[in-house]
C-alpha positions as CSV (number, residue, x, y, z in Angstrom):
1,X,28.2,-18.1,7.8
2,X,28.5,-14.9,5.1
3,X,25.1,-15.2,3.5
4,X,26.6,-13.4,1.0
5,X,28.7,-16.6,-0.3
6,X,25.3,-17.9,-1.6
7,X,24.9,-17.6,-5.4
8,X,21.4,-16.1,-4.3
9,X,18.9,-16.2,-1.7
10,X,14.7,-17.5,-2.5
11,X,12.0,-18.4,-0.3
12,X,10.6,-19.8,-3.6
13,X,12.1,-23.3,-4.7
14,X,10.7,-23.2,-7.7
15,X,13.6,-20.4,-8.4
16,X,16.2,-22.3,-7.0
17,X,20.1,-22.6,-8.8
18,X,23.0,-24.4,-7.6
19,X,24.5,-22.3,-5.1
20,X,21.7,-20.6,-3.6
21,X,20.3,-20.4,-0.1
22,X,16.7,-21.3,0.0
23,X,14.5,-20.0,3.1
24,X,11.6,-21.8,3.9
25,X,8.9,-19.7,4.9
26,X,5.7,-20.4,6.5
27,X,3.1,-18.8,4.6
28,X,-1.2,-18.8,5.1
29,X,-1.2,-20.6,1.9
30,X,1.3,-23.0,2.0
31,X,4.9,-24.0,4.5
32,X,8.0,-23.4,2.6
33,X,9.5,-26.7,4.6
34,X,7.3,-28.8,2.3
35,X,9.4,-27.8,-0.4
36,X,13.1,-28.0,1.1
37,X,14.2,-31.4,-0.8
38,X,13.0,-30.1,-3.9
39,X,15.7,-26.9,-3.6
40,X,18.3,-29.3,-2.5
41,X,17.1,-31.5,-5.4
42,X,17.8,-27.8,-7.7
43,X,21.2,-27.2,-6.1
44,X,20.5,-25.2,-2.8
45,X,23.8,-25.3,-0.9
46,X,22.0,-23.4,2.4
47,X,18.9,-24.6,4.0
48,X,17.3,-21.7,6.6
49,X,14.3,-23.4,8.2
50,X,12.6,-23.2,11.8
51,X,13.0,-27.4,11.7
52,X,14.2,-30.2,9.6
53,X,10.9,-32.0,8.1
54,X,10.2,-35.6,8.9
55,X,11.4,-38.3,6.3
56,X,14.6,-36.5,5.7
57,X,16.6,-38.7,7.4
58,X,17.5,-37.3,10.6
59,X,20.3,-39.5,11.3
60,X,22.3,-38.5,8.2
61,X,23.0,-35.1,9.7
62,X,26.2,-33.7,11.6
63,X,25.5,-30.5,13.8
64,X,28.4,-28.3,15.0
65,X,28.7,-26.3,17.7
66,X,26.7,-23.2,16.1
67,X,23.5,-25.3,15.3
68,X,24.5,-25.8,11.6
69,X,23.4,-29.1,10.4
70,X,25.1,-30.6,7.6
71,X,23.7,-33.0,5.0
72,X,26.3,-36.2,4.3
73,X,25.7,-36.8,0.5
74,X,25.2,-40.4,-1.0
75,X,24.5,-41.9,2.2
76,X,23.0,-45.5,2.8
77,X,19.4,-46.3,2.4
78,X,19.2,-43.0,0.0
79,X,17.4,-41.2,2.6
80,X,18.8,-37.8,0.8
81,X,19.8,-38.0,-2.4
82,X,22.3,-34.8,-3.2
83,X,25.4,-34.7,-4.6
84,X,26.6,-31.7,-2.9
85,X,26.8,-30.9,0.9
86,X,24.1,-28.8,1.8
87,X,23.9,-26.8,5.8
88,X,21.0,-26.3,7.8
89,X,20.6,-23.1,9.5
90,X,17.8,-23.7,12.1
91,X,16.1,-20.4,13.3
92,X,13.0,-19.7,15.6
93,X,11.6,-17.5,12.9
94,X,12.3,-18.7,9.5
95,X,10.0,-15.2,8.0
96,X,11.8,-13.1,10.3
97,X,15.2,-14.7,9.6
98,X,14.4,-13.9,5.7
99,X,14.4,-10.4,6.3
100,X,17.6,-9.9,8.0
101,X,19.3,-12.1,5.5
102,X,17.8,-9.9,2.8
103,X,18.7,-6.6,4.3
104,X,22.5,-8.8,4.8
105,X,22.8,-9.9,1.7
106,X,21.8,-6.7,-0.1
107,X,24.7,-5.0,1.7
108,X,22.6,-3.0,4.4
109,X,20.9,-0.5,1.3
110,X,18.3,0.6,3.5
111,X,21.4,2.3,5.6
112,X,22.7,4.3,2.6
113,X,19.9,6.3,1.9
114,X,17.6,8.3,3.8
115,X,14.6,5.7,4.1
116,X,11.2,7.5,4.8
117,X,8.0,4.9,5.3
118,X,4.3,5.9,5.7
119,X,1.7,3.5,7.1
120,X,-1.9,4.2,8.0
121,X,-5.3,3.6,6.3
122,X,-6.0,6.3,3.8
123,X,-3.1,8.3,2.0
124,X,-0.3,6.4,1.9
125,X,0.1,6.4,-1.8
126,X,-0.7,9.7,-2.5
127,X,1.6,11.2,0.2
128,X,4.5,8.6,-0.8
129,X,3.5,9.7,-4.4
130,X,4.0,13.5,-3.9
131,X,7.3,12.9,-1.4
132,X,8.9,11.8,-4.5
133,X,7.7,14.0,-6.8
134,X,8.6,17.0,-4.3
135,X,12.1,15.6,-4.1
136,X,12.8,15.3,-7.6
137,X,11.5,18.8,-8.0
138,X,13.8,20.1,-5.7
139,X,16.5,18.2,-7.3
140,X,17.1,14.8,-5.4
141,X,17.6,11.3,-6.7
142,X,14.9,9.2,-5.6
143,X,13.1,6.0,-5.0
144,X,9.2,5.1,-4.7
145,X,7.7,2.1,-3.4
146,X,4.0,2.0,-3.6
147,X,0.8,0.4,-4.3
148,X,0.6,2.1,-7.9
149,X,4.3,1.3,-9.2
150,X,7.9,1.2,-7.6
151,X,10.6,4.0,-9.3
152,X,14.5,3.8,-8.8
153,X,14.9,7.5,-10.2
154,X,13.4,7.7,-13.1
155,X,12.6,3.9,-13.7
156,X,9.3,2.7,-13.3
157,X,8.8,-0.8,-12.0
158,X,5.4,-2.7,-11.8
159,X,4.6,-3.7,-8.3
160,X,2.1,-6.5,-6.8
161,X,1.9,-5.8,-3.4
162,X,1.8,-2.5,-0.7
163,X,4.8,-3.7,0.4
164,X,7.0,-6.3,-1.4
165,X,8.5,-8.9,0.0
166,X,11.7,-8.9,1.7
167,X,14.2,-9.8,-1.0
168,X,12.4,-7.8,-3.8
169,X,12.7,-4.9,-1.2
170,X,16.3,-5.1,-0.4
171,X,16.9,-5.6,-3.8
172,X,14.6,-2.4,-5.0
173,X,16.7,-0.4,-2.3
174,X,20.1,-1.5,-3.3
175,X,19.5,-0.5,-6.9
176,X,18.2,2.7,-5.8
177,X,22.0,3.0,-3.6
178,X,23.6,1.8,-6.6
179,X,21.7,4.6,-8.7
180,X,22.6,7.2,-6.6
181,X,19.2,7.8,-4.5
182,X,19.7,9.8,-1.9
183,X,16.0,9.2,-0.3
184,X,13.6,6.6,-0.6
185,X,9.6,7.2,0.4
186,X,7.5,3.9,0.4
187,X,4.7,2.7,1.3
188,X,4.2,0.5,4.8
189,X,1.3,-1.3,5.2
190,X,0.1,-3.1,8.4
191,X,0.3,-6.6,6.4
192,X,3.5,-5.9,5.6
193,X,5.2,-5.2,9.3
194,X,3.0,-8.1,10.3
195,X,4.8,-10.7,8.2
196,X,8.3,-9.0,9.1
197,X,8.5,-7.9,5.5
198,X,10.1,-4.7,6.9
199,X,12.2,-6.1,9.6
200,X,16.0,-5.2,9.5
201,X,15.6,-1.6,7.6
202,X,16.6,1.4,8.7
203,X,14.0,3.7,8.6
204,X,15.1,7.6,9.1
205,X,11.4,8.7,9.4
206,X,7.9,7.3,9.5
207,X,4.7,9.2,9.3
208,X,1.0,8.2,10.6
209,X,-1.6,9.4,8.2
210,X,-5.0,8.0,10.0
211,X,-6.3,4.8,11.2
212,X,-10.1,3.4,10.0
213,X,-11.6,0.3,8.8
214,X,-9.9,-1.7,6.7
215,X,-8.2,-5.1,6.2
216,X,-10.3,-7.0,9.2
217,X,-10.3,-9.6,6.7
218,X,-6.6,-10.3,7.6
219,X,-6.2,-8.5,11.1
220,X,-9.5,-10.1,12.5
221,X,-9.9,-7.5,15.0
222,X,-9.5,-3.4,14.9
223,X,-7.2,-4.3,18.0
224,X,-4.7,-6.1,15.7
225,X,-4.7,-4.1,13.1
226,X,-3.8,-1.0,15.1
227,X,-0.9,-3.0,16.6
228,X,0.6,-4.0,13.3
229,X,0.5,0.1,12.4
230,X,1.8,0.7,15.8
231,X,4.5,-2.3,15.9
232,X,6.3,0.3,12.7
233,X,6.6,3.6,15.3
234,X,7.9,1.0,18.0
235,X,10.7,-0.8,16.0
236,X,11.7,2.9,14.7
237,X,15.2,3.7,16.0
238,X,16.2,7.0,18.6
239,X,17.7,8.8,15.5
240,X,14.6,8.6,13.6
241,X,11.6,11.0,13.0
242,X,8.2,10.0,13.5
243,X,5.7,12.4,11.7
244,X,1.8,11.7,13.1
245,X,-1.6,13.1,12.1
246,X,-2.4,14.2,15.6
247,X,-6.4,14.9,14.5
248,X,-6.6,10.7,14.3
249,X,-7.3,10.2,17.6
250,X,-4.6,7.2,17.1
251,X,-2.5,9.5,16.4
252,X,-0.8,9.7,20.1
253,X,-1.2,5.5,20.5
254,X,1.2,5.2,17.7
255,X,4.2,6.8,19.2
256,X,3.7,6.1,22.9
257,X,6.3,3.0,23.0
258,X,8.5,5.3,20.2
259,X,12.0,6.0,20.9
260,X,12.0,8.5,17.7
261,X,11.6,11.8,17.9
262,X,7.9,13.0,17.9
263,X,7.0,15.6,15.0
264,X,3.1,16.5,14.8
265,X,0.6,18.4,11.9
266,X,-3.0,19.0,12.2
267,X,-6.0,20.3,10.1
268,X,-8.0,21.3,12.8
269,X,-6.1,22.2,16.0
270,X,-2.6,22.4,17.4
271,X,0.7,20.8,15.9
272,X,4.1,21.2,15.2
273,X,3.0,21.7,11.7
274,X,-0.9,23.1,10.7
275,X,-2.3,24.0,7.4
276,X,-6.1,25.0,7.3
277,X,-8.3,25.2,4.0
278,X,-9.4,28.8,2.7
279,X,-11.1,27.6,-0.6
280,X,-11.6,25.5,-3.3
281,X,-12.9,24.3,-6.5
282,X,-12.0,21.2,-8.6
283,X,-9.2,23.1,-10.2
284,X,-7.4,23.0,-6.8
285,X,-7.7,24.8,-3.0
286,X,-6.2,27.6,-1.3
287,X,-3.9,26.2,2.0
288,X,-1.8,28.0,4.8
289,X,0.5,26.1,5.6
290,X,1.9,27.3,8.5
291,X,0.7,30.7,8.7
292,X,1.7,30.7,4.5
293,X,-0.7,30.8,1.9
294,X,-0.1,28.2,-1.1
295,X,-2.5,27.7,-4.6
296,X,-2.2,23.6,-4.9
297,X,-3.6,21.5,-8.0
298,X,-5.4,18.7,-5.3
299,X,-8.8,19.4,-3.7
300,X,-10.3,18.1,-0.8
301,X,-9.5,18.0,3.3
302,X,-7.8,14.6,3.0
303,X,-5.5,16.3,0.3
304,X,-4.8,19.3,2.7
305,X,-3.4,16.1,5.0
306,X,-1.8,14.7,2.6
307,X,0.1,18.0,1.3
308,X,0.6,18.8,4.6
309,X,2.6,15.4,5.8
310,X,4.9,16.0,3.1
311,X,5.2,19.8,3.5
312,X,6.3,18.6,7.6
313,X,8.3,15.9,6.0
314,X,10.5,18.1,3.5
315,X,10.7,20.6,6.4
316,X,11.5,17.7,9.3
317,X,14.9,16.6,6.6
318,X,16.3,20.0,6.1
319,X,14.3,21.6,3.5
320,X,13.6,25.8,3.7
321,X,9.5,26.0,4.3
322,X,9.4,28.1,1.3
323,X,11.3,26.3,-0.8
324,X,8.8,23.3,0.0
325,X,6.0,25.4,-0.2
326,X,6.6,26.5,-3.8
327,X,7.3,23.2,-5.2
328,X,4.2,22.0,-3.2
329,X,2.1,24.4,-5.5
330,X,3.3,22.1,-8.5
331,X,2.7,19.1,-8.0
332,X,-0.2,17.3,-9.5
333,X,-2.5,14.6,-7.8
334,X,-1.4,10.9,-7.8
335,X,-3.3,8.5,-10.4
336,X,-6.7,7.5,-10.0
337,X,-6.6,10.1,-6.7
338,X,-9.7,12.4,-7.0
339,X,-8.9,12.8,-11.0
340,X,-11.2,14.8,-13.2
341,X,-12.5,13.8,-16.1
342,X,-14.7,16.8,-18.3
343,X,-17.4,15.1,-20.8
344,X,-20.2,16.6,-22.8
345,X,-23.2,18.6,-20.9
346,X,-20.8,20.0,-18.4
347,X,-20.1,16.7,-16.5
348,X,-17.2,16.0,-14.7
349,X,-16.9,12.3,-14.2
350,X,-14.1,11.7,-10.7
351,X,-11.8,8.6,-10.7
352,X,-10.9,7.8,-7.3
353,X,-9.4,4.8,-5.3
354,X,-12.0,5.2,-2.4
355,X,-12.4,1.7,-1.5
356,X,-12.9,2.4,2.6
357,X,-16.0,3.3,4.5
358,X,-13.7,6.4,5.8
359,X,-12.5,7.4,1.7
360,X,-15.6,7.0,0.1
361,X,-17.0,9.2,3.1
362,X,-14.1,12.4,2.7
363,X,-14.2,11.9,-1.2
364,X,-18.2,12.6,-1.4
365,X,-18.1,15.2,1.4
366,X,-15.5,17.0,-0.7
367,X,-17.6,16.8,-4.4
368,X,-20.2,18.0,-2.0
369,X,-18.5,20.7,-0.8
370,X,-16.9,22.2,-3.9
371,X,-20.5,21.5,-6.5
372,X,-23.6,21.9,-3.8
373,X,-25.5,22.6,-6.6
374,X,-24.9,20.0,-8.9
375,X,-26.1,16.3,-8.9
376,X,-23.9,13.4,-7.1
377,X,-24.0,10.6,-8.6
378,X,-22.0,7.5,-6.9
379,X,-20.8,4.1,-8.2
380,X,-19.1,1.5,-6.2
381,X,-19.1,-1.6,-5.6
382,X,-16.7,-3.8,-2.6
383,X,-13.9,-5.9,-3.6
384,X,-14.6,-10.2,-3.2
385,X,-12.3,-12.0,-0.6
386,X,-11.8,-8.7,1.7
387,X,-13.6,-6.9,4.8
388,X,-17.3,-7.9,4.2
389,X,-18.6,-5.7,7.4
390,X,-17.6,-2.8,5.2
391,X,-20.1,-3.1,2.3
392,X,-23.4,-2.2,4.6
393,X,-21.1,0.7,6.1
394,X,-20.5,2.0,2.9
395,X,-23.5,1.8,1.4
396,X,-25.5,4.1,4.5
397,X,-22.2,6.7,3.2
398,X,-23.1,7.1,0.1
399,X,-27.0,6.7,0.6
400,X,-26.4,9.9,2.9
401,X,-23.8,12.1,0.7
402,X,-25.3,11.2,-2.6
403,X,-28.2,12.1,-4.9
404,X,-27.9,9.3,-6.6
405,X,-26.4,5.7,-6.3
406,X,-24.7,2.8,-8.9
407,X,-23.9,-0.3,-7.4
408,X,-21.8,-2.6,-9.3
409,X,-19.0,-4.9,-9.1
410,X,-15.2,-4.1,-7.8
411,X,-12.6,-7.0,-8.2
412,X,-15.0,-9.5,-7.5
413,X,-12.6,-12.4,-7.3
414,X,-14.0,-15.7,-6.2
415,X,-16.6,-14.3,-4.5
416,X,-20.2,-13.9,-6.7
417,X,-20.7,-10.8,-7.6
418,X,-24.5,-10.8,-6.8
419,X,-24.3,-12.1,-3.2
420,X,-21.4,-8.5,-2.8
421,X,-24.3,-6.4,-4.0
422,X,-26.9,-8.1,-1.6
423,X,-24.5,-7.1,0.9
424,X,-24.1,-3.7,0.2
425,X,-27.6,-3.3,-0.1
426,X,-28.4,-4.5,3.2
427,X,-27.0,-1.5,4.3
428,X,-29.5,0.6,2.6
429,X,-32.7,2.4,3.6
430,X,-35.9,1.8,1.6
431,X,-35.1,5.7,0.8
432,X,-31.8,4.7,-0.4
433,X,-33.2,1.4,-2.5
434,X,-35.0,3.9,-4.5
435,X,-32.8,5.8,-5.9
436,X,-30.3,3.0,-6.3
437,X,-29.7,1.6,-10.1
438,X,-27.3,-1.6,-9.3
439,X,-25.5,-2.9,-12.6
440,X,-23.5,-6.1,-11.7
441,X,-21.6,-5.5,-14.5
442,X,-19.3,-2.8,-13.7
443,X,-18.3,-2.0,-17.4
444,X,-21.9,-1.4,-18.5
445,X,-22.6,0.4,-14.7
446,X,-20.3,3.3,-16.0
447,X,-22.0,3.8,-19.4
448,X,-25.0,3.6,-18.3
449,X,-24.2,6.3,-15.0
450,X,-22.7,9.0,-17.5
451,X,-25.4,8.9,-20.5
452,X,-28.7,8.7,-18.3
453,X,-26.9,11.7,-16.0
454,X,-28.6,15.0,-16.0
455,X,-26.5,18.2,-17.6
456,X,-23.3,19.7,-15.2
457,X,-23.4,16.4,-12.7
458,X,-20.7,15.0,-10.9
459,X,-20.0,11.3,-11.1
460,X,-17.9,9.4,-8.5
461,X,-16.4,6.2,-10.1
462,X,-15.4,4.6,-6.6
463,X,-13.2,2.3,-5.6
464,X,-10.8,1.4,-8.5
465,X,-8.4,4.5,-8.7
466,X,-5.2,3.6,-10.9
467,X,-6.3,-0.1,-11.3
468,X,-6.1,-1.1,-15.2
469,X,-7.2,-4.5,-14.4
470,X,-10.2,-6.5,-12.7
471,X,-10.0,-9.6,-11.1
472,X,-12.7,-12.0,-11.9
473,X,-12.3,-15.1,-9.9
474,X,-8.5,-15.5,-10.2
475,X,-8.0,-13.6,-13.5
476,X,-7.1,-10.1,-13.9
477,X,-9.2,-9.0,-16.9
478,X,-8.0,-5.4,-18.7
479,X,-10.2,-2.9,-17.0
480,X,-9.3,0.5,-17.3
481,X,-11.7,3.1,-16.1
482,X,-10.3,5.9,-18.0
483,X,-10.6,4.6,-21.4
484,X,-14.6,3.9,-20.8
485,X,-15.4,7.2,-19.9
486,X,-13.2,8.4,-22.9
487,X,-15.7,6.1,-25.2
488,X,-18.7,7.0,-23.5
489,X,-18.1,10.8,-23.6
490,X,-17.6,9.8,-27.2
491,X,-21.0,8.2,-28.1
492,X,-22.5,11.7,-26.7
C-alpha cells in the first residue's frame, strides 16, 4: 500500500476526513484504538493499529496474504456500520509505524536537506538557535525546530513541544524542502527519541551538549534517560557526524555503539575542536577558538560551549574557520538566554531559562564571576507536575552562589503552589532560610526583588527564559517577564 494514496494521515480522530489514514497510537494518556470506529465513522479509508479492538466484529473481516484486513460494509447484525471499505494494517508498533509513514508520506524531506539534531540537557536551544542564525549569516536557507519557535526560512511558527510529533515534523521539513532549505538544526530531546518521534529521519549530524538531572519525572531513572539521549548517536547512520562535548563525562557513552564518525570540542582539555575563555563582562567574552581569538556578544562558560558546538559544527559541514569565526562574533544570545535587562540605580535584572539544578548552578557561577562585587540576588521557583527531587537540589545552589534568595512560583500547573515552595525549602539551611524572602506569587516576587534591591545589584529571574505564558492548573495565563521588569523599572 502507497500511503501516499491517503487524502491525509492523523493519529487524532477528532481530525479525521474521508480518505484519510488514521494511526492509532498508544499514548500515556489515552489508546488511540479506543477511537478507531469513530475515524471510520468520519471517513478513514486506512486503519494502522497494533490490533483490531474487541466488539468490532471480528468475523466481518477478510485478511490477504500481506496481513491487510478489510472491513465488508453493511454487513448483518450491523456489527460495523460504514459505507465505505476500510483496510487494516496491523503493525507491532503502531508509534513507531507513525513515524515511518510520516517520513513516507512527506516524500523522504528529512533526505533532501542536510538535517543537523542536538540532544542533551542544557543548550539545546541556544546552540540550535545560533546554528541558524550562523547559517543565515553566511547566506544559507534554513529551518529551526526548537523549544522557543519553529522557522522555515524566514517564517516563524509557534511550537508546543521540544520535538513535535511525527507528522507536524515531516510536514515542518517538507516545507522547509519545498522552500529551498538547504540545512535544518532542531532540537532532539530524550522524550522525543523515546516515543519514536524521530524515527525514520535522516540525520547528517548530531551533537551531545551535556547530560544532568532532568526529566526523571518521565525517564524514572538517570539510567533511562541517558539511554534515550544515547539511543539518538546509535540510530545515526555511517555517513553521519556526531559532534560530543567530551568534558561531560557522558560524552564518550554516547557514541560507543555509533557507527558515525566521531568529532569532539572541549573547554577544558583536549579535542578535535577547543576554545578557552580569556575574559568577560556582561557585554560579552573574549574566546580562542582554536588557537583564534574571537569578541562574542554571550557571556558565561556554558555559552563558550555552546559557541563552540556550532563553531565545530559550521567547520565539521564545510565552512572556512574564519569565515565561522567572524560571523560567530555577531550573533546575539537566544531569548530569555542570560538576557540583560539595565534599570534605575545601576541594576541589571538577568532573564534566563535556568530551570535545572546543573543551569541554575553555571548561570549564578557566571553573574558571580563577571560582578564579584555586586549583590546576587536569585528568584526561582520549580515547575508543578515535573522532577520533584530537583527542588531541594536547587535550592542548596542557589543558597551557596547567592547573596540573596526569592522563592516563588514557576508554571505551577496542578500542583499547589505552596507545597513546591515547601519543597524547595527543605533543601535549605537555617543560613539559607534567613536570607530567603518566598513570594508565592511570582508576579508580585519580581516587583518586590527589583525595588527592595540595593544600588548596582544583579537580579537572576530563573527559570522562565522566553516563556510569555504561565500555566496555572491547566491554563496558560499571559506571563511575560520582560514587560514586568519594564513596569517596575518604571515606578522607580
Amino acid at each position: 500500500m502507497n500511503y501516499r494514496d491517503y487524502t491525509m494521515i492523523t493519529a487524532d480522530s477528532r481530525k479525521v476526513v474521508p480518505g484519510a489514514l488514521f494511526i492509532a497510537v498508544r499514548g500515556h494518556e489515552s489508546d488511540g484504538h479506543a477511537y478507531i470506529q469513530a475515524a471510520i465513522d468520519k471517513g478513514a479509508t486506512g486503519i494502522v493499529c497494533e490490533e483490531i479492538p474487541e466488539g468490532m466484529g471480528s468475523s466481518r473481516f477478510a485478511r490477504d496474504d500481506k496481513n491487510m484486513y478489510s472491513v465488508i460494509p453493511n454487513g448483518a447484525e450491523g456489527e460495523v456500520s460504514v459505507s465505505h471499505k476500510v483496510e487494516f494494517h496491523i503493525v507491532d508498533n503502531s508509534r513507531k509505524a507513525l513515524a515511518l509513514i510520516a517520513d513516507e508520506y512527506y516524500g523522504h524531506p528529512s533526505r533532501k536537506l542536510t538535517l543537523v539534531g542536538i540532544t542533551g540537557t542544557n543548550g539545546k536551544t541556544t546552540t540550535v538557535t545560533l546554528l541558524y542564525r550562523l547559517f543565515k549569516s553566511m547566506g544559507y536557507s534554513c529551518g529551526l525546530l526548537s523549544t522557543i519557535a519553529n522557522y522555515v526560512d524566514d517564517e516563524r511558527l509557534e511550537t508546543a513541544n521540544t520535538t513535535v510529533d511525527p507528522i507536524t515534523l515531516n510536514s515542518l521539513l517538507a516545507r522547509m524542502v519545498e522552500k529551498g532549505c538547504e540545512y535544518c538544526f532542531m532540537e532532539v530531546s530524550s522524550i522525543g527519541v523515546e516515543q519514536d518521534r524521530v524515527t525514520g529521519l535522516q540525520f547528517a549530524m548530531g551533537i551531545f551538549s551535556n547530560l544532568t538531572h532532568d526529566h526523571l519525572d518521565y525517564h524514572g531513572t538517570f539510567a533511562e534517560y541517558l539511554r534515550c539521549k544515547k539511543l539518538f548517536f546509535d540510530n545515526l547512520p555511517e555517513k553521519a557526524i556526531a559532534l560530543i562535548n567530551t568534558d561531560d563525562k557522558h560524552g564518550s557513552v554516547m557514541v560507543q555503539n555509533t557507527k558515525a564518525k566521531v568529532v569532539s570540542y572541549s573547554v577544558k582539555g583536549l579535542a578535535d575542536h577547543t576554545a578557552r575563555v580569556m575574559e568577560q563582562s556582561f557585554d560579552g567574552m573574549l574566546l580562542k577558538v582554536d588557537g583564534t581569538e574571537v569578541w562574542c556578544r554571550l557571556i558565561g562558560e556554558h555559552n563558550a560551549y555552546n559557541l563552540l558546538a556550532i563553531y565545530s559544527t559550521a567547520v565539521c559541514l564545510g565552512a572556512k574557520p574564519e569565515e565561522a569565526l567572524i560571523a560567530i562574533s555577531t550573533l546575539e544570545p537566544a531569548p530569555g538566554r542570560l538576557e540583560n535587562l539595565n534599570g534605575p540605580k545601576g541594576l541589571s535584572v538577568i532573564i534566563d531559562y535556568a530551570h535545572t539544578p546543573d543551569a541554575l548552578e553555571n548561570v549564578l557561577k557566571t553573574l558571580r564571576a563577571i560582578a564579584p562585587k555586586r549583590q546576587l540576588i536569585c528568584l526561582f521557583g520549580c515547575g508543578g507536575d515535573r522532577d520533584r527531587t530537583k527542588r531541594p537540589e536547587m535550592a542548596q545552589i542557589a543558597e551557596a552562589l547567592a547573596d540573596r534568595l526569592v522563592i516563588t512560583s514557576d508554571n505551577p500547573r496542578t500542583e499547589v503552589p505552596g507545597a513546591i515552595i515547601d519543597e524547595i525549602k527543605a533543601g535549605l539551611s537555617p543560613k539559607g532560610l534567613a536570607k530567603s524572602l518566598v513570594i508565592e506569587d511570582r508576579r508580585e516576587a519580581i516587583r518586590t526583588a527589583i525595588l527592595t534591591a540595593p544600588e548596582n545589584a544583579t537580579i537572576l529571574l530563573a527559570g522562565k527564559g522566553h516563556e510569555t505564558y504561565q500555566i496555572v492548573g491547566r491554563e496558560k495565563r499571559h506571563f511575560d517577564e520582560k514587560e514586568i521588569v519594564t513596569e517596575t523599572f518604571n515606578l522607580m
